[in-house]
N, C-alpha and C positions, 0 to 999 in steps of 0.2 A: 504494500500500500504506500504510495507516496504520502510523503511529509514537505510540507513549506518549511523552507529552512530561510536566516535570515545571517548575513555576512554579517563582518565588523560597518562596513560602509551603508549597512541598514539596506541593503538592495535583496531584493525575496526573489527564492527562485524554488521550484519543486525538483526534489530529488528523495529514491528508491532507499528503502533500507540499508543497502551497500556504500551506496553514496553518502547516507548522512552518518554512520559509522564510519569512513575514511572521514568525513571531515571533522568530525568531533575526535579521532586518533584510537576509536575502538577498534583492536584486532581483535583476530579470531579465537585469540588464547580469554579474550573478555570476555564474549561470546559463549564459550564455553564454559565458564566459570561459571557466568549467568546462569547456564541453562542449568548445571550441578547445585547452585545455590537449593537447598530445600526450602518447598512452599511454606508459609505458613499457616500454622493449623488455626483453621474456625474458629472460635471461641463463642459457645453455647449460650446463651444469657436466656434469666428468664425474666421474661417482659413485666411480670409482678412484683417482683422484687428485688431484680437486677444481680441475682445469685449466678454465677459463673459455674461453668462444670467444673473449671479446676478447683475453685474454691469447695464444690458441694464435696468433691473427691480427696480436699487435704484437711476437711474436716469430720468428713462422713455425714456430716447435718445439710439437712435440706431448709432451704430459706422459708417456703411457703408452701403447701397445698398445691399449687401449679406448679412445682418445680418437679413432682414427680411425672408428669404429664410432659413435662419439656426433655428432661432429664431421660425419658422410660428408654430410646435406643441406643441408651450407652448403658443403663442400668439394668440388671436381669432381678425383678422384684418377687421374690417370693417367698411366701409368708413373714410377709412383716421386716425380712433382712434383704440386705441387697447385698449384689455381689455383682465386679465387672464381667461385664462380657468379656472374650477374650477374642 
């Protein structure tokens, strides 16, 4: 997909992927690194009371009543305990 790219002299011209990585001075070893960088992971909230899964998971307490509900496909809830999925 081209990108408007814009010089020091403030003049706009469109140029490819390749193009605007040569002119910004990204090689292909950046590139690469880029692509190996790991995504970062989701972060679950629950909308009632803003309990985080990591948080639910480094205290084992659930925030609210809808957290089990937000919470249920990382949590396997049965009878009353929870335990991670794996």
């Amino acid at each position: 997909m081209p990108a408007r790219v814009r010089d020091q002299r403030g003049l706009e011209t469109t140029a490819d992927g390749d193009a605007v990585d040569r002119l910004t001075g990204v090689t292909g070893l950046h590139r690469l690194l880029r692509l190996m960088r790991p995504l970062p992971k989701p972060s679950t909230v629950c909308p009632a009371c803003g309990a985080t899964l990591e948080k639910v998971l480094a205290t084992g307490l659930m925030g609210c009543g809808l957290c089990y509900s937000v919470f249920a496909d990382k949590l396997k809830l049965t009878g009353g305990s929870s335990d991670l999925v794996s």
